[in-house]
SEVEXGU-625962 format. One record per atom (N, C-alpha, C): residue number from 1; residue in three letters; chain; atom name; x, y, z. Coordinates in nm, 3 decimals. Layout:
<rs>
+------+------+--------+------+---------+---------+---------+
! roba ! fido ! koltor ! zase !      px !      py !      pz !
+------+------+--------+------+---------+---------+---------+
!  NUM !  ALA !      A !   CA !       X !       Y !       Z !
...
+------+------+--------+------+---------+---------+---------+
</rs>
This chain:
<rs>
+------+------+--------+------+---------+---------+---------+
! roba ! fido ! koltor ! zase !      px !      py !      pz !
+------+------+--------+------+---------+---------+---------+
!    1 !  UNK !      A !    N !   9.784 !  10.458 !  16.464 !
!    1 !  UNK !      A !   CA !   9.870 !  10.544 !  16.387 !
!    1 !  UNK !      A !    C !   9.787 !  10.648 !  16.313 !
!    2 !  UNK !      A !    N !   9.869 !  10.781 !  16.298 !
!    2 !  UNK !      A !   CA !   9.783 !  10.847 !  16.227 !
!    2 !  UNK !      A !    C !   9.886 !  10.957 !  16.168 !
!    3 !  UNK !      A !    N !   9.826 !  10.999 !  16.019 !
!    3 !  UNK !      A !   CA !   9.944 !  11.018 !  15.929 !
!    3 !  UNK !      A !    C !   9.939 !  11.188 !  15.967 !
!    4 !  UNK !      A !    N !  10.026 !  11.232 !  16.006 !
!    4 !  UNK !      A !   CA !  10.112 !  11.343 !  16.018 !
!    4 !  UNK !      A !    C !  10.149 !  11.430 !  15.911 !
!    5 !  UNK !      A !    N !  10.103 !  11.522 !  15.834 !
!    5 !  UNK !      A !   CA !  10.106 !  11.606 !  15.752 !
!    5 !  UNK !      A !    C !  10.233 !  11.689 !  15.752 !
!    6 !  UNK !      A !    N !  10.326 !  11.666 !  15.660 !
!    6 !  UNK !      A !   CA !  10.428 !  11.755 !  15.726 !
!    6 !  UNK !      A !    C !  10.396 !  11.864 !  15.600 !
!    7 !  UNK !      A !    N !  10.354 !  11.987 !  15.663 !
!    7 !  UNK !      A !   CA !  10.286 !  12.112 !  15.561 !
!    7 !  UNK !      A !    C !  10.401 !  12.218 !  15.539 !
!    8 !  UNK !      A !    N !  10.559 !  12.178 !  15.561 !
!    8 !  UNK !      A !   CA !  10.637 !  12.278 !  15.457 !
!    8 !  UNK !      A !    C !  10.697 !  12.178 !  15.382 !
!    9 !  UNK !      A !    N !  10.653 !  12.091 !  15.328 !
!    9 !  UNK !      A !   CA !  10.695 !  12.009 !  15.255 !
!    9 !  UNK !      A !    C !  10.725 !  12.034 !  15.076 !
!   10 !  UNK !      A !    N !  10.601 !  12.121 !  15.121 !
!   10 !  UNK !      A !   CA !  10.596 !  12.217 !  14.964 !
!   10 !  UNK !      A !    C !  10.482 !  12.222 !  14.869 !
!   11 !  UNK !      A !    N !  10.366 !  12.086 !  14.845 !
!   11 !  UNK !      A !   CA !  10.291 !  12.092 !  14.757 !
!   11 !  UNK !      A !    C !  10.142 !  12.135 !  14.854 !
!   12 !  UNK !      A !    N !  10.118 !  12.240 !  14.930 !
!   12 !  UNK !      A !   CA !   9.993 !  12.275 !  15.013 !
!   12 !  UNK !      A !    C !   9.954 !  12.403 !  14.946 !
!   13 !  UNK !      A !    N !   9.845 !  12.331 !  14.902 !
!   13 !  UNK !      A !   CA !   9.754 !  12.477 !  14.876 !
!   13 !  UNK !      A !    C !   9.699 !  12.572 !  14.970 !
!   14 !  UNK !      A !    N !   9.633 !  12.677 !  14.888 !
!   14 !  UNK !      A !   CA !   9.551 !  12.764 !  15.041 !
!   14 !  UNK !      A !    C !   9.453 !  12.695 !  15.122 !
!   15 !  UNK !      A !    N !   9.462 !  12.690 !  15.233 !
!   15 !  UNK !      A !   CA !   9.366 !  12.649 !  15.343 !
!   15 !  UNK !      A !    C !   9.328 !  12.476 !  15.311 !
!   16 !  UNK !      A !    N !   9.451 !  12.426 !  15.293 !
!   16 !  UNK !      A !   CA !   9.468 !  12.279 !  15.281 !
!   16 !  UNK !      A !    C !   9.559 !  12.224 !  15.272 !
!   17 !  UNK !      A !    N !   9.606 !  12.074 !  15.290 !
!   17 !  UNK !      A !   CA !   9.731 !  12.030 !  15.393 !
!   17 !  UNK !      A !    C !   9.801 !  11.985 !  15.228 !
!   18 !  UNK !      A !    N !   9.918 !  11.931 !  15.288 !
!   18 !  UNK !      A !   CA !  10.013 !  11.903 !  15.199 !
!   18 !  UNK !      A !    C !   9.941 !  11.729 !  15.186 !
!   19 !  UNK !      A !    N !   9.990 !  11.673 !  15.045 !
!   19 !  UNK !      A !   CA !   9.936 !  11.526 !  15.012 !
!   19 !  UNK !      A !    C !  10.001 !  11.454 !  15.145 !
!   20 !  UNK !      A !    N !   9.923 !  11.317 !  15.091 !
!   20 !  UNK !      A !   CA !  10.001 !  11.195 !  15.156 !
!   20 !  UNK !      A !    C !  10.149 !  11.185 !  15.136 !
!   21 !  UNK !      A !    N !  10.155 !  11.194 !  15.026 !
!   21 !  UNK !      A !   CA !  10.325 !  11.165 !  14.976 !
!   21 !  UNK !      A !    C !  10.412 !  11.233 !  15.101 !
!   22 !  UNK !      A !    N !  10.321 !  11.352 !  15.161 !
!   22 !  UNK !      A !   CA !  10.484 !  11.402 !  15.209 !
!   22 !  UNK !      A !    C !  10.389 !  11.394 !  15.399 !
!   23 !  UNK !      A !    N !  10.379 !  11.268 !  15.461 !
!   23 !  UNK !      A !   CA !  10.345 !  11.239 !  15.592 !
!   23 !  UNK !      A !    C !  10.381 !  11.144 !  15.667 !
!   24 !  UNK !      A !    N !  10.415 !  11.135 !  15.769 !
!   24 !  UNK !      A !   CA !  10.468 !  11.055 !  15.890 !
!   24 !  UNK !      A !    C !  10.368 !  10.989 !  15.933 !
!   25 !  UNK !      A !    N !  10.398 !  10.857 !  16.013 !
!   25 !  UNK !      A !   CA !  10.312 !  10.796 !  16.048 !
!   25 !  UNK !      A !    C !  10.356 !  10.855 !  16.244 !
!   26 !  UNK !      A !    N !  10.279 !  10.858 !  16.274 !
!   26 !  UNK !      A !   CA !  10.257 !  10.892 !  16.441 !
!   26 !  UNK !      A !    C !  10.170 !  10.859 !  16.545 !
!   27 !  UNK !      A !    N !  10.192 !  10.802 !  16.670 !
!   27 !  UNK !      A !   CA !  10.091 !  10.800 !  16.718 !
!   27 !  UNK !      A !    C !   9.995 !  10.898 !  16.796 !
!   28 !  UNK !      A !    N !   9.865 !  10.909 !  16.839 !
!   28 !  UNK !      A !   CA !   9.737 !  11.025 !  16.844 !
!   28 !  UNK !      A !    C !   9.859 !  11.121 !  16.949 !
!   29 !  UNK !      A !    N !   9.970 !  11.059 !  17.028 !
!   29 !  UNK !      A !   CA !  10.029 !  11.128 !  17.122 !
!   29 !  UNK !      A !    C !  10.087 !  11.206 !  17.024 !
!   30 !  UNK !      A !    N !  10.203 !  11.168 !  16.968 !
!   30 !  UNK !      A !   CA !  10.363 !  11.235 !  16.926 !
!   30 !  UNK !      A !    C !  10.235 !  11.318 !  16.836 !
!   31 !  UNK !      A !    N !  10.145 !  11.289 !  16.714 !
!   31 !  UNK !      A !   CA !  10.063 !  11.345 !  16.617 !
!   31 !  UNK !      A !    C !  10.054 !  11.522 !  16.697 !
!   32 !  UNK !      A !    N !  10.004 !  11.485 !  16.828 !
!   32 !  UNK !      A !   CA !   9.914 !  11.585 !  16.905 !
!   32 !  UNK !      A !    C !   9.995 !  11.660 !  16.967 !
!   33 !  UNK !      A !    N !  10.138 !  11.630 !  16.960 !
!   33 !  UNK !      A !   CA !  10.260 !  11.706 !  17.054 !
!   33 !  UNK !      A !    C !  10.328 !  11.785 !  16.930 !
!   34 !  UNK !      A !    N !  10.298 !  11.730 !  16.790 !
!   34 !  UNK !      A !   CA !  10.361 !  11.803 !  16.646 !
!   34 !  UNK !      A !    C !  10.257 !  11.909 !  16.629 !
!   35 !  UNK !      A !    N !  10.174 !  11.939 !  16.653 !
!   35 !  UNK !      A !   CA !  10.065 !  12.024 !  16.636 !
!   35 !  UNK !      A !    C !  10.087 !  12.154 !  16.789 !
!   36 !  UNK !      A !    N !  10.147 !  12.043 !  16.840 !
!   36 !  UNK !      A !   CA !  10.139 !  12.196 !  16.992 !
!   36 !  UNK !      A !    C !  10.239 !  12.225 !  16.972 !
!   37 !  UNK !      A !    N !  10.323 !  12.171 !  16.960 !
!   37 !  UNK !      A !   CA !  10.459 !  12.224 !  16.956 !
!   37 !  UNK !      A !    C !  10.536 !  12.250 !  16.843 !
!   38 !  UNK !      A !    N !  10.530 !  12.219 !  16.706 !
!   38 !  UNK !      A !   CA !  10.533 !  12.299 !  16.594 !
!   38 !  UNK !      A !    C !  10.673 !  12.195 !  16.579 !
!   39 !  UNK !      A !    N !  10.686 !  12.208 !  16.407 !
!   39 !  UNK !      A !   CA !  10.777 !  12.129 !  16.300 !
!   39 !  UNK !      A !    C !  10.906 !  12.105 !  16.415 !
!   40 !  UNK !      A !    N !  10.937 !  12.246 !  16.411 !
!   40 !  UNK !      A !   CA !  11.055 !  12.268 !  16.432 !
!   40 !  UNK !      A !    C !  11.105 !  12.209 !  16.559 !
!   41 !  UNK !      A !    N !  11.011 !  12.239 !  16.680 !
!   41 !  UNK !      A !   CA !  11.075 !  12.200 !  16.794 !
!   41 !  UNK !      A !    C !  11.018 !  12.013 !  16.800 !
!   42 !  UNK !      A !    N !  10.928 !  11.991 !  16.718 !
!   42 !  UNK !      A !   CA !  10.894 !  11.840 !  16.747 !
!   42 !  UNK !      A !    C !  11.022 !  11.744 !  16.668 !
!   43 !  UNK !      A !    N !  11.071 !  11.813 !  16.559 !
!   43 !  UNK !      A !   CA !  11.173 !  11.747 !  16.482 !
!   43 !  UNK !      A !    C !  11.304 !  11.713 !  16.571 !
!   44 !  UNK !      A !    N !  11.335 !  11.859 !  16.649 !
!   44 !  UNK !      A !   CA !  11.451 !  11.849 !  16.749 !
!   44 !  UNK !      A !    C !  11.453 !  11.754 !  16.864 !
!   45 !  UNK !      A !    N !  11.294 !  11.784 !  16.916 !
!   45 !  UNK !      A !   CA !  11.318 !  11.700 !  17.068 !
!   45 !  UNK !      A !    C !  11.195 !  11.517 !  17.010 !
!   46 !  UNK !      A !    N !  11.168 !  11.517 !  16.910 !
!   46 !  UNK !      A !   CA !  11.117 !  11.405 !  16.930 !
!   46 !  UNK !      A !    C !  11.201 !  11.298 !  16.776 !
!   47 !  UNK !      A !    N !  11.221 !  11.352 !  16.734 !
!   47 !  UNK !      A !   CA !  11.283 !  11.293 !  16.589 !
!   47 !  UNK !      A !    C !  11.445 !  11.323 !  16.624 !
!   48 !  UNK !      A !    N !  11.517 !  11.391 !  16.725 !
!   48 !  UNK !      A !   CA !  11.673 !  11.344 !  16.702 !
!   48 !  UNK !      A !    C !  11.723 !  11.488 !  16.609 !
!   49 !  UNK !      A !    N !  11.662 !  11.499 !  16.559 !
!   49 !  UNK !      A !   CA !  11.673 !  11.641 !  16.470 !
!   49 !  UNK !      A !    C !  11.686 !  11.609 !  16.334 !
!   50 !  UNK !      A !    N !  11.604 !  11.493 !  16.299 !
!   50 !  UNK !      A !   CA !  11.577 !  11.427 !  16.160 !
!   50 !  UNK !      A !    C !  11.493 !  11.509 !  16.105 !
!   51 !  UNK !      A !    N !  11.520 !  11.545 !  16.002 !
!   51 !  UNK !      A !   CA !  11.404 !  11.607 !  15.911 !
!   51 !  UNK !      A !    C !  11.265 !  11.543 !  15.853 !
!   52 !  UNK !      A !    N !  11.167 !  11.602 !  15.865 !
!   52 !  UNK !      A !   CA !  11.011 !  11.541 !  15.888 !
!   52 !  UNK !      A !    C !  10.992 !  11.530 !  15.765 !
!   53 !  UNK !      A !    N !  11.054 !  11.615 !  15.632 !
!   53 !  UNK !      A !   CA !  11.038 !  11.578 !  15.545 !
!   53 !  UNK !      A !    C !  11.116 !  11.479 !  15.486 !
!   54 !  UNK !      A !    N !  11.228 !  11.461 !  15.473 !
!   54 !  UNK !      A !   CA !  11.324 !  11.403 !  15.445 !
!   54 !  UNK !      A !    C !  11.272 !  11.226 !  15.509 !
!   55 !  UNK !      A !    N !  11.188 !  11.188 !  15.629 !
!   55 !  UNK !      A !   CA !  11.152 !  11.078 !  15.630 !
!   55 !  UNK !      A !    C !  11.025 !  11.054 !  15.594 !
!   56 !  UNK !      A !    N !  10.958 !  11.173 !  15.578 !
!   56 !  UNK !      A !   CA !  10.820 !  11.142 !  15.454 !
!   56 !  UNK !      A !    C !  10.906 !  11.078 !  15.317 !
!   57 !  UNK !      A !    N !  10.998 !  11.163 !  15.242 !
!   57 !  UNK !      A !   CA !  11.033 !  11.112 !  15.131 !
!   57 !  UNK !      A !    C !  11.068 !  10.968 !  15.153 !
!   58 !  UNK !      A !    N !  11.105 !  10.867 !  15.267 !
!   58 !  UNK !      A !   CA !  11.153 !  10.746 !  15.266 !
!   58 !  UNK !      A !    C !  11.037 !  10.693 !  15.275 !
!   59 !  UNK !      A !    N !  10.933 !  10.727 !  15.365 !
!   59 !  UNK !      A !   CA !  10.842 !  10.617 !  15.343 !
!   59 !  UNK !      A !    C !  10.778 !  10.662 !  15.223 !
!   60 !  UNK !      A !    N !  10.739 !  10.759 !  15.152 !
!   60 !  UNK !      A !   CA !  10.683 !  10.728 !  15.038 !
!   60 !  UNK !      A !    C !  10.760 !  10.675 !  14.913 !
!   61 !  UNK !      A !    N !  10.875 !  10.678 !  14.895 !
!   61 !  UNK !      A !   CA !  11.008 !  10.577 !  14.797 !
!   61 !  UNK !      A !    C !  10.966 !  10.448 !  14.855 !
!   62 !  UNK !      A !    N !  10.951 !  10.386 !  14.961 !
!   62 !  UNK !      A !   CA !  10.949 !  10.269 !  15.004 !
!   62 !  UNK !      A !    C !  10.811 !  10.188 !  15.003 !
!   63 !  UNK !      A !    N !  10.684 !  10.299 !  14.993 !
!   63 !  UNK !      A !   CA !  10.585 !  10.228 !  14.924 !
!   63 !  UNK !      A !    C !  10.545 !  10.157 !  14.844 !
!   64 !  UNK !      A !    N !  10.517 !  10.009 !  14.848 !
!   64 !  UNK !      A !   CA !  10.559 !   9.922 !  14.757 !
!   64 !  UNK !      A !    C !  10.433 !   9.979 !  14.598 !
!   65 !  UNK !      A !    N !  10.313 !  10.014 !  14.622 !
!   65 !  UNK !      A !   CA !  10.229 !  10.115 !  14.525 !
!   65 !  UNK !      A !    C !  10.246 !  10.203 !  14.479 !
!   66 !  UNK !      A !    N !  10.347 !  10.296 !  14.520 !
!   66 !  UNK !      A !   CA !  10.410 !  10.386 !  14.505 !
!   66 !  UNK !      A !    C !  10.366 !  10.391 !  14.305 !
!   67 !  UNK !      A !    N !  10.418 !  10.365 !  14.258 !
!   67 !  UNK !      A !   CA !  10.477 !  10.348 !  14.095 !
!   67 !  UNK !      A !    C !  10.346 !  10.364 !  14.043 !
!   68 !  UNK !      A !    N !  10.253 !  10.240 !  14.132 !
!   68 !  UNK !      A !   CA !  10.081 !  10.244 !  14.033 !
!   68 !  UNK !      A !    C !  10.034 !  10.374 !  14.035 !
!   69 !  UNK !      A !    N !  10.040 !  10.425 !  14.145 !
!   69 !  UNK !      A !   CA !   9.948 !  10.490 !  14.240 !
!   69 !  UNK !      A !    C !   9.996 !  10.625 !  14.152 !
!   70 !  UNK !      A !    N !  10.120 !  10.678 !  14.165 !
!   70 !  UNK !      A !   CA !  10.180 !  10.778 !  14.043 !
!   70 !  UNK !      A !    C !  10.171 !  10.798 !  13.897 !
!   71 !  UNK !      A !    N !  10.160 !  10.698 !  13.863 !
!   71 !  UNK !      A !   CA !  10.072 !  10.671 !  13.709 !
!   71 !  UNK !      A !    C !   9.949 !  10.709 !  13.686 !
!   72 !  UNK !      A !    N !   9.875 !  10.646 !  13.812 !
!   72 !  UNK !      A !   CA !   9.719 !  10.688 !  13.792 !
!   72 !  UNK !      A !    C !   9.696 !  10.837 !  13.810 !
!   73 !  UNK !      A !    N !   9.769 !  10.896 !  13.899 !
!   73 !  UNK !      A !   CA !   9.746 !  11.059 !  13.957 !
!   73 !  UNK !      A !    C !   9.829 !  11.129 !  13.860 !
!   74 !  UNK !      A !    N !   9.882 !  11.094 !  13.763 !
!   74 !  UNK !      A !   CA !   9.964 !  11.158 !  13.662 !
!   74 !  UNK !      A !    C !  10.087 !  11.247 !  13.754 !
!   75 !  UNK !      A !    N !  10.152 !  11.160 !  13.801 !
!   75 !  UNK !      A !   CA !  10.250 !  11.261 !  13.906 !
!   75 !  UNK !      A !    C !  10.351 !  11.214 !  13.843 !
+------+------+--------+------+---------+---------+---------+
</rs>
């Protein structure tokens, strides 16, 4: 598995990716088919037309560290 950056998520600086908080887990395939083929068309033909961010926000709510981990980073 390898975590999937979804970079209009909103918090990406210049010439650097958006946090963990907002990434998919994927494997080196689907990872490498979101990169050729871009948000938009990987969301449609490989996600159903689920939003990439919208299931970053579930797995990071569902992180059971979640709470520590936000405390410590002052988020």
């Amino acid at each position: 598995m390898q975590a999937a950056h979804v970079d209009h998520a909103g918090d990406k600086g210049m010439s650097t990716k958006v946090s963990d908080r907002f990434a998919i887990p994927l494997c080196a395939g689907h990872h490498n088919r979101q990169h050729t083929r871009g948000w938009a068309t990987f969301e449609r033909e490989c996600l159903g037309g689920k939003s990439a961010v919208a299931m970053s926000e579930a797995y990071w709510n569902a992180w059971p560290g979640r709470h520590q981990w936000e405390e410590e980073n002052g988020w």
